[in-house]
N, C-alpha and C positions, 0 to 999 in steps of 0.2 A: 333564336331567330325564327322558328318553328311559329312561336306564340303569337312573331309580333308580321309573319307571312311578308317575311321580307328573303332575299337571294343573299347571298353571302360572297363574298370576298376575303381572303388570307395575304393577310402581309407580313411576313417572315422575318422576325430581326432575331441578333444575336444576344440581347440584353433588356432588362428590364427600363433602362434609362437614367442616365445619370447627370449631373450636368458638368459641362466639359467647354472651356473659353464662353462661359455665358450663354449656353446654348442647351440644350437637352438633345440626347441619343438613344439610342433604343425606342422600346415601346413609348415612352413614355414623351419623346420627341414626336413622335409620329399622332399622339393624340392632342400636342399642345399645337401642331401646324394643322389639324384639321383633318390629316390623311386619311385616319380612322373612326369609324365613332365610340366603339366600346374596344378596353384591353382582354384579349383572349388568355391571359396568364394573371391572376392575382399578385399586385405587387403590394410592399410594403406600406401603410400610412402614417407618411412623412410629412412634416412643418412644410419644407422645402416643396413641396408639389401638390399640397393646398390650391394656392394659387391660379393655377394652372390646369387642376382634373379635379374632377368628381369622381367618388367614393360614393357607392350605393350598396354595396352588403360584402358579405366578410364568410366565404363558403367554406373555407378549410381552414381548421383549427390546428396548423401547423406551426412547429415551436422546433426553433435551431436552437442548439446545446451542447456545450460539452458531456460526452458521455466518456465513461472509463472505466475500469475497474478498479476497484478498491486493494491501494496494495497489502502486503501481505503485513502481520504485523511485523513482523521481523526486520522489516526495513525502517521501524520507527522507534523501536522498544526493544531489548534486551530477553527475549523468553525464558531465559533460566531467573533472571529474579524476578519475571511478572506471574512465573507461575503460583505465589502467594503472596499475601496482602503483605503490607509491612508489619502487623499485627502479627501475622503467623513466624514471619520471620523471625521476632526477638521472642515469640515463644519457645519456637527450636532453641532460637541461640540459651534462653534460658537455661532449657531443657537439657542441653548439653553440658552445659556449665555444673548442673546440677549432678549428672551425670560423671562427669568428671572428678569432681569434689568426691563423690561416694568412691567410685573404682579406687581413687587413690587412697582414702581412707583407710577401706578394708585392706587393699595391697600394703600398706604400713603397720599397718595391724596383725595380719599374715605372719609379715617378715619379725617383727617384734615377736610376736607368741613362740614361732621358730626360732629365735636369736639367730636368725641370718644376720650378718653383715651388708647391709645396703651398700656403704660403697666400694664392695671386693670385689672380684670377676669369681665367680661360682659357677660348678659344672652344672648346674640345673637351671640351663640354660632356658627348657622349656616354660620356668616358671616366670611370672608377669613382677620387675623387680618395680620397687617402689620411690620409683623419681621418676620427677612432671615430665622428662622428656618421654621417655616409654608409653606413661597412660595415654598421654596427647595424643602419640604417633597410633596407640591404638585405637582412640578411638575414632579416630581421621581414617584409619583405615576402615574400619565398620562404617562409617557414613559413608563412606567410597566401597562398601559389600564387597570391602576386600578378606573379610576374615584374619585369622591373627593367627600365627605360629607357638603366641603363648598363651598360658592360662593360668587362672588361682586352683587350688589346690583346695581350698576350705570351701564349705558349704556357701557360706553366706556370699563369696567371691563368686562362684559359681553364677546365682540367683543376679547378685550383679550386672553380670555378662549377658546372661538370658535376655535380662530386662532391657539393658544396651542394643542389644543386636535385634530383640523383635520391632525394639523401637524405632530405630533407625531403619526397618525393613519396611514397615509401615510409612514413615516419611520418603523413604523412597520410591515407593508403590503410586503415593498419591503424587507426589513429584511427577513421577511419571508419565501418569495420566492426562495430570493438566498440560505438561508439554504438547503429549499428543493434539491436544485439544485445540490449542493454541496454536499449532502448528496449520489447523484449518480454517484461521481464522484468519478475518481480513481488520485492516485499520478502521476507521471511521473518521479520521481528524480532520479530510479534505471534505469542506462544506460550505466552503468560499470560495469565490474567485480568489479572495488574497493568503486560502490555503493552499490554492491550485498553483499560484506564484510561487508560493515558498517552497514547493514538493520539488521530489526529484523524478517525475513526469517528463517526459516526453512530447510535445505537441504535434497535433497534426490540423489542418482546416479543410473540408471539402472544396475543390475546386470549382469555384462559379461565379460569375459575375460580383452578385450582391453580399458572399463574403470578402471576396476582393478590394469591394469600394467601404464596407461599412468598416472592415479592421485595418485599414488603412486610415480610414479617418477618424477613430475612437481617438475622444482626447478624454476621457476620467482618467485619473489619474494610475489604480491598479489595469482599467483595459489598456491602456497605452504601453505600461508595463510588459503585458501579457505577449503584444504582438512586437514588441522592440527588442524584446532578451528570450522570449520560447519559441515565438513560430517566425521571424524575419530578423536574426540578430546581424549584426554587421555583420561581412563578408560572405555571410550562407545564404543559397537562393531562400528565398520565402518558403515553408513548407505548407504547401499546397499539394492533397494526395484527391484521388479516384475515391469514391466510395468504398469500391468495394474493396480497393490498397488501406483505406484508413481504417476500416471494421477490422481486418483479420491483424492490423499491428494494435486493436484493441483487445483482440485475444492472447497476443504471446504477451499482454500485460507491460505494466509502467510505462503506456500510454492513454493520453487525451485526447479524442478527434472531438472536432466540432463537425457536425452533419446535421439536417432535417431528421429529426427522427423519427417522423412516419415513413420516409422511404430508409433511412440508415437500418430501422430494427428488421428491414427483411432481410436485409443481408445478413444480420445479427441470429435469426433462425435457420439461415444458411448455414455460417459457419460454426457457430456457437453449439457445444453442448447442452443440454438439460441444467444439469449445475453449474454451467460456465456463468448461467444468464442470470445469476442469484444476484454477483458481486458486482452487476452494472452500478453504477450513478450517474447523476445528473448536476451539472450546475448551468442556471444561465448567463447567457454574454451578452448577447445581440439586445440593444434597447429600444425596441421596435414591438407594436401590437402587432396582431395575426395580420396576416397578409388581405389585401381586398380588391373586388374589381374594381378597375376606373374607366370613367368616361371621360369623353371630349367636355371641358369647361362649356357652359349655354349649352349642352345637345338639346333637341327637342323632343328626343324619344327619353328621356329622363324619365318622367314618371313611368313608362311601358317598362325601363330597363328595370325598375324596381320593381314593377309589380310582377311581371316575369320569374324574377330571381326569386321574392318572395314563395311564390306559387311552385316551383321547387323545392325550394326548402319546405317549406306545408306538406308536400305531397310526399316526401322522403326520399327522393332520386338524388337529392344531394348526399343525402345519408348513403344511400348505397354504394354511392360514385367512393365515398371518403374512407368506408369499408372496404372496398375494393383496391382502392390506389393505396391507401395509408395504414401503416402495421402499428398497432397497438405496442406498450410497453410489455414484452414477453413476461409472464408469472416464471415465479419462482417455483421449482418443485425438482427433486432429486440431489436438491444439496448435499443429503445427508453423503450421497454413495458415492461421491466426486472423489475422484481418485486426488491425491497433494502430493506434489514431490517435494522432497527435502534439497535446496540449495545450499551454497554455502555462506549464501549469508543469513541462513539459519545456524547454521552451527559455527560462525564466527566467534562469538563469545569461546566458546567451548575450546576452537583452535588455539584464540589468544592467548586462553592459559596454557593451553600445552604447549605453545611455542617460548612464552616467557617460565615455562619450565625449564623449560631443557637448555634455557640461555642462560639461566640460574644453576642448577644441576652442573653446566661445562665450566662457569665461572671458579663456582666451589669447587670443582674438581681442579682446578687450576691453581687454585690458592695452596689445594694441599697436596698435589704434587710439588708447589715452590718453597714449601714449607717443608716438606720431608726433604726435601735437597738440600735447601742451609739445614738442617739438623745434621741430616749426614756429612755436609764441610764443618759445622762446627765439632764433632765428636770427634772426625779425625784429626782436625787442630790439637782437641785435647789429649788425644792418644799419641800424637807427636811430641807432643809436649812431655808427657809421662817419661816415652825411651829416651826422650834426653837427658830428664832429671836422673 
């Protein structure tokens, strides 16, 4: 207004403009009856309002998005068998196999050279007898660095053993490691919208006017999806959060907000850690170019509106105005030292089997206390039977 030495006037509405029983409201009502001659807020450039306004330049390159965080991988993959390739896995299994074969070798060999008796119960109870169930149970427990109560007695058994347990100490070392490793890592598989449908996310939409009107009216077929079953499914209000409500339920994780991202990432340096702001992402939703000014259809300050705006942008007051209002995508840095806590659906797998352990463990124990019970009514049958005869 400066440039073109004219007075100004503010007309204050709630909305950009939408149309509503054939009619426009908001701004955008107010420039198609004449009210005003230029929009003081950049709105979207729509098919629908063509017609009606002029579009003369395009100042802020702001872009609505789902942002989120990447979940963890543990929510998508199993980390006890991601931590080696399927390649390593059937080398171990090899390796064990191999492993096995030997220990029980020599343990047969052992016991032959000794003329022990393999199938007798002998006081040397210390020594490793030579049946597949003992090697097995051994070496399942050295893969499990549980160590063994028994041992071979000859050199070459000895060397055996050695080689078993540093082996197995090593695959568990490195086992280890990659858990850890893994433990810090995040997924990467949501990279669509129609990956963001499938997850088990959370949604949220900033509250405003023109996400109201535009995710309401999305008919493709995955955004239609999106806003009918994640963020307004029957019976639940619409999820519609504050800014600064939908950033920090992006921090406690397995959630999606959709926000403007130049004003969402200030908040995002608000509440966000150094390493929190590694694992953001972005998908987009909204099918709309940058937002732009409009004017009244025929204005006659048209060209002045444009050479104006130009003459800003030239001179970089636009620039500064957009560095000033609008937060850049936060850099990464401090990933390294981000503290991870362990959940439990980290260590699910791990639960599972110990739970269908011990459900296996009480079963067997069951079998063979019902078994030593008919033994003991059978014997006495027969020992009835004896003092009769």
């Amino acid at each position: 207004m400066d440039f073109l030495n004219a007075s100004r006037k503010f007309v204050f509405v709630d909305t950009w403009g939408y149309p509503v029983n054939n009619t426009w409201n908001g701004m955008t009502g107010c420039l198609a009856r004449g009210e005003v001659e230029i929009g003081g807020s950049p709105m979207f450039f729509t098919l629908a309002r063509l017609p009606i306004l002029e579009f003369i330049s395009s100042p802020v390159p702001s872009r609505s998005k789902f942002v989120f965080l990447q979940p963890k991988l543990s929510y998508e993959n199993n980390l006890f068998i991601l931590s080696f390739r399927h390649s390593v896995w059937y080398s171990i299994g090899a390796v064990i196999i191999f492993l096995f074969l030997a220990l029980f070798g020599v343990t047969f060999w052992e016991w032959k050279r000794n003329d022990h008796d393999v199938g007798s119960r002998i006081s040397e109870a210390e020594i490793l007898r030579a049946n597949t169930s003992d090697v097995a149970i051994l070496i399942f427990g050295a893969t499990c660095q549980q160590g063994s109560p028994v041992e071979l007695k000859g050199t070459l058994g000895r060397v055996v053993l050695l080689v078993l347990f540093l082996t197995v100490l090593f695959l568990h070392t490195s086992f280890s490691a990659n858990i850890v490793a893994l433990l810090q890592s995040s997924s990467s598989r949501i990279r669509t919208l129609e990956d963001l449908l499938q997850s088990r996310l959370k949604f949220g939409v900033h509250d405003n006017p023109f996400n109201r009107h535009y995710f309401s009216t999305m008919s493709e077929p995955i955004r239609k999806a999106i806003y009918d079953t994640k963020i307004a499914p029957p019976g639940v209000p619409p999820r519609f959060l504050s800014m600064e409500d939908g950033v920090q339920k992006i921090r406690q994780g397995l959630f999606a907000f959709h926000m403007e991202t130049g004003v969402g990432y200030k908040f995002v340096g608000k509440y966000f850690e150094e390493g929190e702001k590694c694992g953001l992402y972005e998908i987009q939703y909204l099918q709309v170019a940058d937002p732009w000014i409009a004017v009244r259809k025929n204005t006659p300050y048209l060209e002045m509106y444009k050479i104006g705006t130009k003459r800003i942008i030239e001179h970089g007051l636009q620039y500064r105005e957009n560095r000033r209002l609008y937060e850049r995508r936060p850099t990464c840095s401090g990933n390294d030292g981000n503290f991870v806590s362990v959940s439990m659906v980290d260590c699910y797998p791990a639960i599972l089997v110990l739970s269908y352990g011990i459900l296996i463990a009480t079963l067997i124990l069951f079998i063979e206390v019902l078994y030593r019970y008919k033994l003991n009514i059978l014997k006495g049958i027969l020992r009835r039977g004896r003092i009769s005869i």
